[in-house]
C-alpha positions as CSV (number, residue, x, y, z in Angstrom):
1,X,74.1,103.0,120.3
2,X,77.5,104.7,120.1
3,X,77.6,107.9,119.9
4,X,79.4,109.2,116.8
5,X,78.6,110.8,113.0
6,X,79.6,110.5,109.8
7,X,81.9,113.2,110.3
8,X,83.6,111.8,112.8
9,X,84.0,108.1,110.6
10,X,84.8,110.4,108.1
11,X,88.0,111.8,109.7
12,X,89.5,108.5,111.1
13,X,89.2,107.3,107.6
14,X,91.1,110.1,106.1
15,X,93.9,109.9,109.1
16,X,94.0,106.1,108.8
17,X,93.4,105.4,105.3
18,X,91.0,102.8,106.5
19,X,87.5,101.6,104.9
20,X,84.6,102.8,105.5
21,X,82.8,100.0,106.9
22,X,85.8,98.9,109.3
23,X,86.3,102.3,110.4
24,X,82.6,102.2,111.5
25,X,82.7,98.9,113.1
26,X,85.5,99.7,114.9
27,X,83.5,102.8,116.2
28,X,81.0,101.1,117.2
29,X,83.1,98.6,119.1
30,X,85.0,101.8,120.9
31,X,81.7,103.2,121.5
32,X,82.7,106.3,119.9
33,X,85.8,106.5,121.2
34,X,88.3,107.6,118.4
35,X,91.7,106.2,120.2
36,X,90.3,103.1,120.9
37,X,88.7,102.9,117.5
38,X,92.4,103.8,116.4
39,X,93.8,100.8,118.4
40,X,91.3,98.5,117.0
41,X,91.9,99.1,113.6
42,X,95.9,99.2,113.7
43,X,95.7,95.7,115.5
44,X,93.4,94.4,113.2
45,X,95.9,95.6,110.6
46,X,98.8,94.0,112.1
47,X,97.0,90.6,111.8
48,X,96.8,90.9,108.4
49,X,100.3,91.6,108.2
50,X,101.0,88.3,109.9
51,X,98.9,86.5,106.9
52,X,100.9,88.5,104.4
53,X,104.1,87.9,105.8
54,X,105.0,85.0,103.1
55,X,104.0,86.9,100.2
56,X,106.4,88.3,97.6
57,X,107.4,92.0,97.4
58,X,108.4,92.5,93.8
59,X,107.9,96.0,93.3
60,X,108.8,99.1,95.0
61,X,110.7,101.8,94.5
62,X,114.4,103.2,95.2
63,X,115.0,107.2,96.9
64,X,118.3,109.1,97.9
65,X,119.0,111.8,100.2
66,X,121.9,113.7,100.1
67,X,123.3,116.2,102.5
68,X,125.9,117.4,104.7
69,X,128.7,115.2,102.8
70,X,126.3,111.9,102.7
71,X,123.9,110.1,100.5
72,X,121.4,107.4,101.7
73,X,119.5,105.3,99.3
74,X,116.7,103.3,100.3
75,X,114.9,100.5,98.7
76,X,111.3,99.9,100.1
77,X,109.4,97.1,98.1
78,X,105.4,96.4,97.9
79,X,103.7,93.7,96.1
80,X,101.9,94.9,93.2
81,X,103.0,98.7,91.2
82,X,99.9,99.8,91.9
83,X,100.8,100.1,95.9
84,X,104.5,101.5,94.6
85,X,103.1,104.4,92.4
86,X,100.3,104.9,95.5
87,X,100.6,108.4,96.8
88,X,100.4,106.9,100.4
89,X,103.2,104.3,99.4
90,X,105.8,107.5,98.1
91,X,105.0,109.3,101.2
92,X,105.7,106.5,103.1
93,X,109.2,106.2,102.1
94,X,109.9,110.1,102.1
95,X,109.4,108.9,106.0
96,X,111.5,106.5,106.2
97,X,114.2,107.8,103.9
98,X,114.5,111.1,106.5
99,X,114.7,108.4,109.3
100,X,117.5,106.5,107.4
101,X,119.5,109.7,106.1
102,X,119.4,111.3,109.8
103,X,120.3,108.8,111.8
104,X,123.1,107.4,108.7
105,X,121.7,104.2,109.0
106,X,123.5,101.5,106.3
107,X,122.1,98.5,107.0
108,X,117.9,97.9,106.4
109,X,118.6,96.5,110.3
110,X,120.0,99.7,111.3
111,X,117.9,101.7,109.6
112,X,114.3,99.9,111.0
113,X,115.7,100.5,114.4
114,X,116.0,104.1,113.5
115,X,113.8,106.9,115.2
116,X,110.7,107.9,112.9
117,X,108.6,110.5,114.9
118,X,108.5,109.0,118.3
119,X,108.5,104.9,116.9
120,X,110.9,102.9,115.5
121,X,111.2,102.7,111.4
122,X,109.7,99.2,111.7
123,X,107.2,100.0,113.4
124,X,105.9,102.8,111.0
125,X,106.4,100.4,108.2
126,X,104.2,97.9,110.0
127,X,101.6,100.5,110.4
128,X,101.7,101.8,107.4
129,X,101.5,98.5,105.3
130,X,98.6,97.5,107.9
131,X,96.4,100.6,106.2
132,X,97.7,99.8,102.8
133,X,96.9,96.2,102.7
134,X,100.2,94.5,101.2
135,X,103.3,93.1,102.8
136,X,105.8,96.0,102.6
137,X,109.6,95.7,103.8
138,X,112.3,97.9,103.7
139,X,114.9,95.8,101.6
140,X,118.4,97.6,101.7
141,X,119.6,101.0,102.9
142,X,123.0,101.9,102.1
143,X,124.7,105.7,103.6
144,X,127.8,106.9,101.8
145,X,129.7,109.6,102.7
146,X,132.2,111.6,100.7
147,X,132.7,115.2,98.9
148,X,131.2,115.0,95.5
149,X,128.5,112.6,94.7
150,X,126.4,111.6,91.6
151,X,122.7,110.1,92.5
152,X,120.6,108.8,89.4
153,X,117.6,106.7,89.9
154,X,116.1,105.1,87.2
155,X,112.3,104.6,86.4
156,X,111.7,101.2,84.2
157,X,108.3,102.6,83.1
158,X,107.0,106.3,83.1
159,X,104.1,105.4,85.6
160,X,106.1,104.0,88.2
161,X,108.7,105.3,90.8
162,X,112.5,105.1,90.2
163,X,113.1,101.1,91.0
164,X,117.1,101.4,90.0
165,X,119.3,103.6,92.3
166,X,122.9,104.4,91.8
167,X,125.2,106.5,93.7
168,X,128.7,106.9,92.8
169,X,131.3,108.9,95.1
170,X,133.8,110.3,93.0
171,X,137.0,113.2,93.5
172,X,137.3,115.7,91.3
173,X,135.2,118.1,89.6
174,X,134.0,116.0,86.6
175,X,129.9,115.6,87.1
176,X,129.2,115.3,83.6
177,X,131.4,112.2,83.7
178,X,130.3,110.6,86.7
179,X,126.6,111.0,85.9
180,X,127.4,109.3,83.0
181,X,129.1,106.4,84.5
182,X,126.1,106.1,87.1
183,X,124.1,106.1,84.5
184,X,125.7,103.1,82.7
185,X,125.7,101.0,86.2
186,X,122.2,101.5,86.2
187,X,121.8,99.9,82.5
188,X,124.1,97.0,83.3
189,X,121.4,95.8,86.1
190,X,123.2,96.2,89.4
191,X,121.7,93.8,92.1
């Protein structure tokens, strides 16, 4: 018999986001043993991201960063909205936003390969969709850099996350005017 408590399933569930009856199986497997229960359950997440790897991502979300004289927008897509207005899912790309902004990634490429804690973008994305349970990929990242900047992101239904980004690098001291032209890009359905 291995020798844990509800507590301690209890806590690897709430650091993982696993279930409860995995998290106890994989206990019991690690007999007891929280990092190998750890292991266990992100390699038994990482197969499932191999079965989901041909499934569509059609929702998601768009987030921009802004600072020191740069924007980076991200778009990080999920299958279903549910996932996209997830808690988990927002904080997730908070994460890899930071990575992309810090390191001025503007490629997806460049920005997977980015530092995120200690592991690569990709890899916290792997993880991350592992505990989630949908195929998850980080579709475009773009950095500008510039003086004055307008951001708007666009949210196609009042439940969801913004899922139309626009930023627009402009001179002069006209905001008024460029939010308003980033806010017509977004209504003419920028791809």
């Amino acid at each position: 018999m291995a020798n844990f408590t509800i507590a301690d399933i209890k806590a690897l569930r709430e650091q993982l986001g696993t279930g409860m009856v995995d998290t106890k199986k994989a206990l019991e497997e690690a007999d007891g043993d929280v990092d190998k229960a750890t292991e266990i359950l992100r390699l038994k997440g990482a197969k499932g991201n191999a079965k989901r790897a041909d499934r569509s991502t059609s929702e998601g979300l768009v987030a921009a960063h802004e600072q020191d004289g740069a924007v980076t927008l991200i778009e990080l897509a999920c299958e279903t909205d549910f996932v996209a207005k997830n808690e988990r899912f927002g904080a997730l790309a908070e994460k890899v936003l930071a990575a992309a902004a810090s390191s001025r990634a503007d490629s997806a490429e460049a920005a997977l390969a980015a530092d995120a804690s200690g592991q690569t973008v990709e890899q916290l994305i792997s993880d991350e969709a592992a505990i989630i349970g949908e195929k998850v990929e980080l579709r475009r990242v773009r950095t500008l850099t510039g003086d004055a900047f307008e951001v708007y992101l666009h949210k196609t239904s009042k439940d969801l996350p913004p899922q139309v980004g626009v930023v627009l690098a402009y001179t002069g001291d006209d905001a008024e005017t460029a939010r308003s032209l980033a806010q017509h890009i977004s209504f003419a359905n920028p791809s």
